[in-house]
ROVEX-360828 format. One line per field, with one value per residue (C-alpha): x, y, z; residue number from 1. Coordinates in steps of 0.25 Angstrom, whole numbers, always signed. Example, Ala and Ser with C-alpha at 12.3 -4.5 7.8 and 13.67 -1.06 7.14 Angstrom:
BEGIN
px: +49/+55
py: -18/-4
pz: +31/+29
seq: 1/2
END
This chain:
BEGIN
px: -81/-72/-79/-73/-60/-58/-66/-54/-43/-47/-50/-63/-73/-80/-75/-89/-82/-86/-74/-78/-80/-64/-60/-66/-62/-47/-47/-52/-42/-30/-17/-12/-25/-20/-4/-8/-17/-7/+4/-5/-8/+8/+9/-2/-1/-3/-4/-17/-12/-10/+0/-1/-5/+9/+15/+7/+6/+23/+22/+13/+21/+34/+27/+20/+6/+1/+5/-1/-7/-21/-20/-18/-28/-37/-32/-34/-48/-52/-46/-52/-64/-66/-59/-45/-41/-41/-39/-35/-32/-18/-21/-14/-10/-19/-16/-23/-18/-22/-21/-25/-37/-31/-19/-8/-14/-27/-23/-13/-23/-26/-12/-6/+5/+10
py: +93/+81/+74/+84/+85/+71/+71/+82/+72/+58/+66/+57/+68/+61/+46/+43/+39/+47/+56/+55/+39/+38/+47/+38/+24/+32/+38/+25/+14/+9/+18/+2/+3/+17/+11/+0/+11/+20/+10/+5/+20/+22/+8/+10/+28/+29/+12/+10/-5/-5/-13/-30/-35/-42/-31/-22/-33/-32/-19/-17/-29/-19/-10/-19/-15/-29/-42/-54/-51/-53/-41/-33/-42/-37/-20/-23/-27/-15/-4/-10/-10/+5/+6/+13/+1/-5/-19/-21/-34/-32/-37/-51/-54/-61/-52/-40/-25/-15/+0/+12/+19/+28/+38/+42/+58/+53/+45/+55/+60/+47/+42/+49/+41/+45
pz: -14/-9/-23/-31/-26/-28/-41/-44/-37/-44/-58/-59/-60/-72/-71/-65/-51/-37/-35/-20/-20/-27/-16/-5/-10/-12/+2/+8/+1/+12/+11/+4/-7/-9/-11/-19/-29/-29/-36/-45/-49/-51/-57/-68/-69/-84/-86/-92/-92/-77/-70/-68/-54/-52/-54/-45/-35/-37/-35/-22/-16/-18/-11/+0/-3/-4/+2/-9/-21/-15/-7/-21/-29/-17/-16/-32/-31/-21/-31/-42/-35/-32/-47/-41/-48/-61/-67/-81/-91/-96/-110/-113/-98/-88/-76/-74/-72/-64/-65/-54/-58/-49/-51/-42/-42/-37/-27/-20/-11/-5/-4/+9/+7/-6
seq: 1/2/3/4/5/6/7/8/9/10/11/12/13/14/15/16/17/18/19/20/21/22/23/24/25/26/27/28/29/30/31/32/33/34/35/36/37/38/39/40/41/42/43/44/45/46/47/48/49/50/51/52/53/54/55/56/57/58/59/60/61/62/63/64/65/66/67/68/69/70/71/72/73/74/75/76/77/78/79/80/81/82/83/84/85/86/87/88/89/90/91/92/93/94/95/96/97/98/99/100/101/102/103/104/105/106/107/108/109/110/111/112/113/114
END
């Protein structure tokens, strides 16, 4: 079933989420949410700290994914909200970090642009 091959793809199987309900939310994010996931999936691969707002706001402005740092705060808050996304503390520092809940391998299939 489609369930299963995405249950195969996202390797969520057992984490309690619907394989079919990541696959939908995935398949159904703009080509731009999808860009923005992606680099933070690069950004924090392996980095269970994550990587600072600036810096990623730096980053996707390189990259012409956002226009203010609203428009990130705002993608930010959508990802998090269908848990692609995660926001962190980062210890002793006021500003939060953020890493993708996401990896590059599981997002391939719904990046045509990769």
């Amino acid at each position: 079933s489609q369930a299963y091959r995405f249950s195969i793809i996202l390797g969520i199987k057992n984490s309690g989420k619907s394989a079919s309900g990541v696959a939908y939310v995935l398949s159904s994010l703009t080509s731009n949410h999808l860009k923005i996931l992606q680099l933070l999936s690069k950004e924090t691969h392996g980095d269970r700290e994550g990587v600072t707002f600036s810096n990623f706001y730096e980053l996707c402005l390189c990259e012409m994914l956002v226009s203010s740092e609203k428009s990130l705060q705002l993608i930010l808050k959508e990802l998090e909200d269908h848990d692609l996304v995660k926001r962190i503390g980062s210890g002793s520092s006021p500003q939060e970090n953020y890493v993708s809940n996401v990896s590059l391998k599981e997002l391939k299939p719904f990046c045509d642009f990769a």
